[in-house]
N, CA, C and O atoms as CSV, one atom per row, in Angstrom:
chain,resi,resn,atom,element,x,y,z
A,1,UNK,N,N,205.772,116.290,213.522
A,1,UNK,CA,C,206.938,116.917,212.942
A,1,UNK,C,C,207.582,117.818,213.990
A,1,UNK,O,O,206.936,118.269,214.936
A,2,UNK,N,N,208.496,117.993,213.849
A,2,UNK,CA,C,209.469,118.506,215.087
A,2,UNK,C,C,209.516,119.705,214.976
A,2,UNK,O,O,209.150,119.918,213.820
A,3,UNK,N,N,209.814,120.962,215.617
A,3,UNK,CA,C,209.663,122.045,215.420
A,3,UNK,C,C,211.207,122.571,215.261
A,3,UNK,O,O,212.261,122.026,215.590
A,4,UNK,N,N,210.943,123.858,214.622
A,4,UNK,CA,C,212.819,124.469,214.845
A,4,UNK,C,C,213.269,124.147,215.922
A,4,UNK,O,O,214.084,123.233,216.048
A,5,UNK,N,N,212.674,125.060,217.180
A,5,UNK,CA,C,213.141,124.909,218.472
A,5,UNK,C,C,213.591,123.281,218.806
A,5,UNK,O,O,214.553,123.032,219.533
A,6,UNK,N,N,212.799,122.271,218.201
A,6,UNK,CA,C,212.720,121.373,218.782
A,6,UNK,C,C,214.090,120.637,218.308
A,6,UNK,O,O,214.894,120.135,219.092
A,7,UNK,N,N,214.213,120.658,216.956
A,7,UNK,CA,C,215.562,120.602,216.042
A,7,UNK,C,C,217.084,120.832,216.897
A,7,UNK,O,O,217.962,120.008,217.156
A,8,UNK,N,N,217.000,122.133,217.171
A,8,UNK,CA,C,218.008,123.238,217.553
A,8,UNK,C,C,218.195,122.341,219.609
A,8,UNK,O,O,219.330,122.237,220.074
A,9,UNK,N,N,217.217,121.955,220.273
A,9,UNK,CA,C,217.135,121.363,221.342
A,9,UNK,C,C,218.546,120.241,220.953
A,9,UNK,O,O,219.762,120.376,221.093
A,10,UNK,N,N,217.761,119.226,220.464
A,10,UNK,CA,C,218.310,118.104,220.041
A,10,UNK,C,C,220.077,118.164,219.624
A,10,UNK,O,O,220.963,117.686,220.332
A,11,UNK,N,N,220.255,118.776,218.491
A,11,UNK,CA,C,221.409,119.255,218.222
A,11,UNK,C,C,222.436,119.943,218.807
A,11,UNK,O,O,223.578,119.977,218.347
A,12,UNK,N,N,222.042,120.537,219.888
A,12,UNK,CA,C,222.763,121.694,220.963
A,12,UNK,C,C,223.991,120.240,221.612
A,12,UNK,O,O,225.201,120.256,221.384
A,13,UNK,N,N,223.426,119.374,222.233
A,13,UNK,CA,C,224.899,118.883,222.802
A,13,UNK,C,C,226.227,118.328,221.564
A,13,UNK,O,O,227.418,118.151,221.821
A,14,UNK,N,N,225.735,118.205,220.618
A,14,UNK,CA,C,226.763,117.919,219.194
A,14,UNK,C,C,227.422,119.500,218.728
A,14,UNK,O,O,228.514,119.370,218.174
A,15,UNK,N,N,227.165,120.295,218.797
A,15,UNK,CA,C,228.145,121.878,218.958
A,15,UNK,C,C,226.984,122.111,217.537
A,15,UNK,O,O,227.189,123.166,216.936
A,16,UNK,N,N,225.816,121.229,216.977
A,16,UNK,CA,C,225.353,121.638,215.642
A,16,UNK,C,C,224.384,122.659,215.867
A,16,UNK,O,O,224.248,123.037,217.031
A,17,UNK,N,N,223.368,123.414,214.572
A,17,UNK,CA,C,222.254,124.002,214.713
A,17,UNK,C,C,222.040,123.663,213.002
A,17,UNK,O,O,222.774,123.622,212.015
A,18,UNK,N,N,220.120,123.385,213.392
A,18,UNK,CA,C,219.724,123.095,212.186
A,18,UNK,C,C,220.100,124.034,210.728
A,18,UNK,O,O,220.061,125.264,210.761
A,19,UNK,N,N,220.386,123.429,209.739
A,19,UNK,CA,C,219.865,124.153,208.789
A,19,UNK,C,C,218.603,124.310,207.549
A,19,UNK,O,O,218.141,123.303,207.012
A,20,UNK,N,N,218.195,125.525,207.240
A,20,UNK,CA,C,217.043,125.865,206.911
A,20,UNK,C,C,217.239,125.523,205.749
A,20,UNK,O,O,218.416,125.298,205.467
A,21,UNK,N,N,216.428,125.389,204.891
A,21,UNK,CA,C,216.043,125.552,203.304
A,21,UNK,C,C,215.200,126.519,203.213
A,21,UNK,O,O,214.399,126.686,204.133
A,22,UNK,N,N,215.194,127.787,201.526
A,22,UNK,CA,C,214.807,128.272,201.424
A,22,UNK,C,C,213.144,128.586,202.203
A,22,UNK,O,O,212.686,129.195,203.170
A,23,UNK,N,N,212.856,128.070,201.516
A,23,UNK,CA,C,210.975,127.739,201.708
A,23,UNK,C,C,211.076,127.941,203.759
A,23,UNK,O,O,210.227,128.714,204.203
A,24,UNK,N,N,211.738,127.490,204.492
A,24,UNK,CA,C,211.335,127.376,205.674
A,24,UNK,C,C,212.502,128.930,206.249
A,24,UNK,O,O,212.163,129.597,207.227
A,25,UNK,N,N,213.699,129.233,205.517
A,25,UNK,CA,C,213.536,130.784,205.936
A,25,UNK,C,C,212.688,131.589,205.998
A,25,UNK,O,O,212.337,132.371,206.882
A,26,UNK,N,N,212.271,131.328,204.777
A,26,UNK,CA,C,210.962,132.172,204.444
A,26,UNK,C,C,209.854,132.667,205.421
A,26,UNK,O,O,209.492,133.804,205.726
A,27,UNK,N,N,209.505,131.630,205.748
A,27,UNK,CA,C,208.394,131.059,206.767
A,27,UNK,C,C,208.666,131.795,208.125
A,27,UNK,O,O,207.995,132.666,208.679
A,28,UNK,N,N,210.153,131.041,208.605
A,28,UNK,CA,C,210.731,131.653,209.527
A,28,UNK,C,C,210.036,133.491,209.506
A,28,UNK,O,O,209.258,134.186,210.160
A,29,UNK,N,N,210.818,133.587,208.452
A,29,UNK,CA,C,210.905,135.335,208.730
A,29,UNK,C,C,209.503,135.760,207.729
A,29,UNK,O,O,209.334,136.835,207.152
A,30,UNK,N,N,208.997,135.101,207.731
A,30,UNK,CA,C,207.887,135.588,206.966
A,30,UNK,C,C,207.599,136.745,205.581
A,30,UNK,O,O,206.830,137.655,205.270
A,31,UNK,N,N,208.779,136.001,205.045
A,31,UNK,CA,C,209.006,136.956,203.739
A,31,UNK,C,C,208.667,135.695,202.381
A,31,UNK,O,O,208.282,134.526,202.346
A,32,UNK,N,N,209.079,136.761,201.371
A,32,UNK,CA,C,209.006,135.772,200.387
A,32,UNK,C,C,210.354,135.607,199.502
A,32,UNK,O,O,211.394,136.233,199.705
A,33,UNK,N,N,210.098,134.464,198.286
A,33,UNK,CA,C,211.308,133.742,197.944
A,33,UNK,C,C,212.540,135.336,197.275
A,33,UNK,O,O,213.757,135.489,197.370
A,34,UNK,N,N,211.652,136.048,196.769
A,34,UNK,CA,C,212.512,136.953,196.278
A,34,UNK,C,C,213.263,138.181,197.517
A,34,UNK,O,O,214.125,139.060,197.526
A,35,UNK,N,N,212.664,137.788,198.090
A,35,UNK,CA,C,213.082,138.444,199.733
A,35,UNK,C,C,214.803,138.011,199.604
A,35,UNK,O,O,215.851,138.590,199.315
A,36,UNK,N,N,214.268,136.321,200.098
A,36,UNK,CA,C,215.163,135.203,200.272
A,36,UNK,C,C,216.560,135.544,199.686
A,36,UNK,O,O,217.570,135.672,200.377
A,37,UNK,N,N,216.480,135.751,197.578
A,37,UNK,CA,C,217.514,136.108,196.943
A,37,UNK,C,C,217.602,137.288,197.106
A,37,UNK,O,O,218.512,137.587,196.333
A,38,UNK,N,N,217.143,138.574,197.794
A,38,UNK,CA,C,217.283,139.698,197.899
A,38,UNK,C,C,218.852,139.835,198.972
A,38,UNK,O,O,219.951,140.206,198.560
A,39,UNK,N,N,218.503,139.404,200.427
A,39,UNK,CA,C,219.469,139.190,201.154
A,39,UNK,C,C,220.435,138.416,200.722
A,39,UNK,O,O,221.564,138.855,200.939
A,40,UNK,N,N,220.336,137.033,199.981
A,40,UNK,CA,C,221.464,136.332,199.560
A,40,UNK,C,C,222.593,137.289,198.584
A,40,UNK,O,O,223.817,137.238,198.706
A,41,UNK,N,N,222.023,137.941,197.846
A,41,UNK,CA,C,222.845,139.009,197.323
A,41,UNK,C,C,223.775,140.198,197.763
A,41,UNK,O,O,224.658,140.845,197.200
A,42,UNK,N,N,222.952,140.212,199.553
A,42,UNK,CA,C,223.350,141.350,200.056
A,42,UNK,C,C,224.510,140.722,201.094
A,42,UNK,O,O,225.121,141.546,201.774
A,43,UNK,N,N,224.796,139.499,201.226
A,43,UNK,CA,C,225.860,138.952,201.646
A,43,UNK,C,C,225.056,138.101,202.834
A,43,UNK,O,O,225.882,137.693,203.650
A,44,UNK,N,N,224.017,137.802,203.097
A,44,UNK,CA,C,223.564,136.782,203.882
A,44,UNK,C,C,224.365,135.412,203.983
A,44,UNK,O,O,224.755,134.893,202.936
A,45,UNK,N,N,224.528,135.034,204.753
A,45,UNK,CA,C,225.444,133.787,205.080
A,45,UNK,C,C,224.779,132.095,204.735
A,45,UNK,O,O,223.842,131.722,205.441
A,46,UNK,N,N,225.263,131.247,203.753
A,46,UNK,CA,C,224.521,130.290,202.883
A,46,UNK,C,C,225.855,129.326,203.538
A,46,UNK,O,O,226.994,129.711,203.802
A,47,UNK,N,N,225.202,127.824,203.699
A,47,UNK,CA,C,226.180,126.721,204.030
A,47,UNK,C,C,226.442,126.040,203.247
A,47,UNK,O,O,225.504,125.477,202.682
A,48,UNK,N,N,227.935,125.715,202.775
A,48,UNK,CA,C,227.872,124.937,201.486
A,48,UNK,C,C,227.325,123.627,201.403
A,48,UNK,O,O,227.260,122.955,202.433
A,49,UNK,N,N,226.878,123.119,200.194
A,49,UNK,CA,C,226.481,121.452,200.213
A,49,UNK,C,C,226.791,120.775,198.982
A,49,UNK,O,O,227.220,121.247,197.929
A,50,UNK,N,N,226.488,119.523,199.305
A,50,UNK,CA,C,227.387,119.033,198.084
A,50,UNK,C,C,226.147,118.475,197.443
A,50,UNK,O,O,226.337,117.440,196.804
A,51,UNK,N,N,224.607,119.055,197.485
A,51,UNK,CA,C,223.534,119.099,196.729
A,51,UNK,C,C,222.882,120.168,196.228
A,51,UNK,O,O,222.950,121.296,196.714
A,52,UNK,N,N,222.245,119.860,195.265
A,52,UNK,CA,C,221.482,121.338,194.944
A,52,UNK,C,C,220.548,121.950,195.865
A,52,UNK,O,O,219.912,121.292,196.688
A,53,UNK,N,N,220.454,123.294,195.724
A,53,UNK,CA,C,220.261,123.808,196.521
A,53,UNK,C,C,220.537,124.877,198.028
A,53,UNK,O,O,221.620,124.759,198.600
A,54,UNK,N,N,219.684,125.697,198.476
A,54,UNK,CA,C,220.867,126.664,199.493
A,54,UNK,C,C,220.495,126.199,200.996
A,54,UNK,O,O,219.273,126.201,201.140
A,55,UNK,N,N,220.867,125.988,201.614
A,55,UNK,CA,C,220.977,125.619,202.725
A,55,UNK,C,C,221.754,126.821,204.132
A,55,UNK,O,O,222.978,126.900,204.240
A,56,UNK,N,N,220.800,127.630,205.058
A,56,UNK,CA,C,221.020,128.448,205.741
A,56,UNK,C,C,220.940,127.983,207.253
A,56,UNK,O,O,220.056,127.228,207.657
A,57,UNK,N,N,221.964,128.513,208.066
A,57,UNK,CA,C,222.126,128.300,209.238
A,57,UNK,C,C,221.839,129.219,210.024
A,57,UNK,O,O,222.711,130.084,210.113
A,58,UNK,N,N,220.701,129.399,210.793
A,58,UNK,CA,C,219.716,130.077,211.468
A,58,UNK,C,C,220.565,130.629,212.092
A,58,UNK,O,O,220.620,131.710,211.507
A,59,UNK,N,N,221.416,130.673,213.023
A,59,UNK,CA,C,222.275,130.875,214.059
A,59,UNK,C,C,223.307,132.347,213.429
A,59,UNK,O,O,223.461,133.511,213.801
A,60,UNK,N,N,223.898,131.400,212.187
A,60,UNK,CA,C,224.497,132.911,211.519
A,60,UNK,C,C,223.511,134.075,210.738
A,60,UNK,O,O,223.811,135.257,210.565
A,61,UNK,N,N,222.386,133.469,210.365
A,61,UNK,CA,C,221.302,134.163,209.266
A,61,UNK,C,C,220.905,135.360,210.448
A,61,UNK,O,O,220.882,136.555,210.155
A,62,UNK,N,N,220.604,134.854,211.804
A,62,UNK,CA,C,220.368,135.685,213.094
A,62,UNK,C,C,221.110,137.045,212.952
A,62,UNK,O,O,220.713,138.190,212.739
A,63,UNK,N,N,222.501,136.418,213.177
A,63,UNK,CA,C,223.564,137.300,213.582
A,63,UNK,C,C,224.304,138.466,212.623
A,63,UNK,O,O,225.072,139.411,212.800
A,64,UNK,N,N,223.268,137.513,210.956
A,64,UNK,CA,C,224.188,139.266,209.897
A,64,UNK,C,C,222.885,139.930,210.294
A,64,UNK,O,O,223.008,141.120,210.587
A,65,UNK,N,N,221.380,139.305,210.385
A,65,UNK,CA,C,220.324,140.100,210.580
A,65,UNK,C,C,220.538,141.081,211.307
A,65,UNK,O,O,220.004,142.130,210.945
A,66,UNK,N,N,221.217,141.100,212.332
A,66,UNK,CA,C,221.512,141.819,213.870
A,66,UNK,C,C,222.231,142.906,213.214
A,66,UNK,O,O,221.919,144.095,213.277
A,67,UNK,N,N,223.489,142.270,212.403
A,67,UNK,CA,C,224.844,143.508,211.949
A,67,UNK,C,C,224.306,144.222,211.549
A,67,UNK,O,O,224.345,145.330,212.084
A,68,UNK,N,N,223.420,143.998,210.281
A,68,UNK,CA,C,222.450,144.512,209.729
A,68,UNK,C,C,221.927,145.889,209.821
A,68,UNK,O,O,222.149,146.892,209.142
A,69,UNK,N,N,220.945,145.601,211.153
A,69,UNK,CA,C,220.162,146.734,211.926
A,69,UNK,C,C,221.108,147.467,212.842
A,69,UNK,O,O,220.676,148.540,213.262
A,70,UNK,N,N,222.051,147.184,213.152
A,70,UNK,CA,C,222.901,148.020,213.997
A,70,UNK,C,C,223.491,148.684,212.914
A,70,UNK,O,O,223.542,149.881,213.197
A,71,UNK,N,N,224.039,148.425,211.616
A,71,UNK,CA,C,224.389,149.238,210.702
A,71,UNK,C,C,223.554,150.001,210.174
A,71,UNK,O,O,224.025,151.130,210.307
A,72,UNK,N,N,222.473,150.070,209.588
A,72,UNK,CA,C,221.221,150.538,209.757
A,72,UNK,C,C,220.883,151.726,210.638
A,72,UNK,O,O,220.290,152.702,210.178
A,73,UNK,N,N,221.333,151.625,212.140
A,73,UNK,CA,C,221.077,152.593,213.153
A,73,UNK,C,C,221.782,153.831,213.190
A,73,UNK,O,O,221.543,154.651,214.076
């Protein structure tokens, strides 16, 4: 099985970056699911789809994380 990094490799010459599903944010950041809807509430950035389900793009999920803590500071 391929790893994020390995994902995010692959995808880099198409302008894409993977996106996550819940369960593997999670993982990512090592929180849990109510974590997950904790930030989604707080304006975390979700990609639309035309299936059920939330679908997050590591790349922006990074970058409110960042706003985040600098707001924070």
């Amino acid at each position: 099985m391929a790893t994020l990094a390995d994902r995010a490799e692959t995808l880099r010459p198409t302008g894409l970056t993977p996106l996550l599903t819940t369960a593997q944010l999670q993982a990512l950041y090592g929180v849990s699911n109510w974590t997950v809807n904790q930030w989604v509430q707080q304006g975390c950035p979700l990609e639309p789809t035309t299936f059920r389900g939330r679908r997050f793009n590591v790349d922006a999920v990074r970058a409110w994380m960042a706003d985040r803590e600098l707001a924070a500071a």
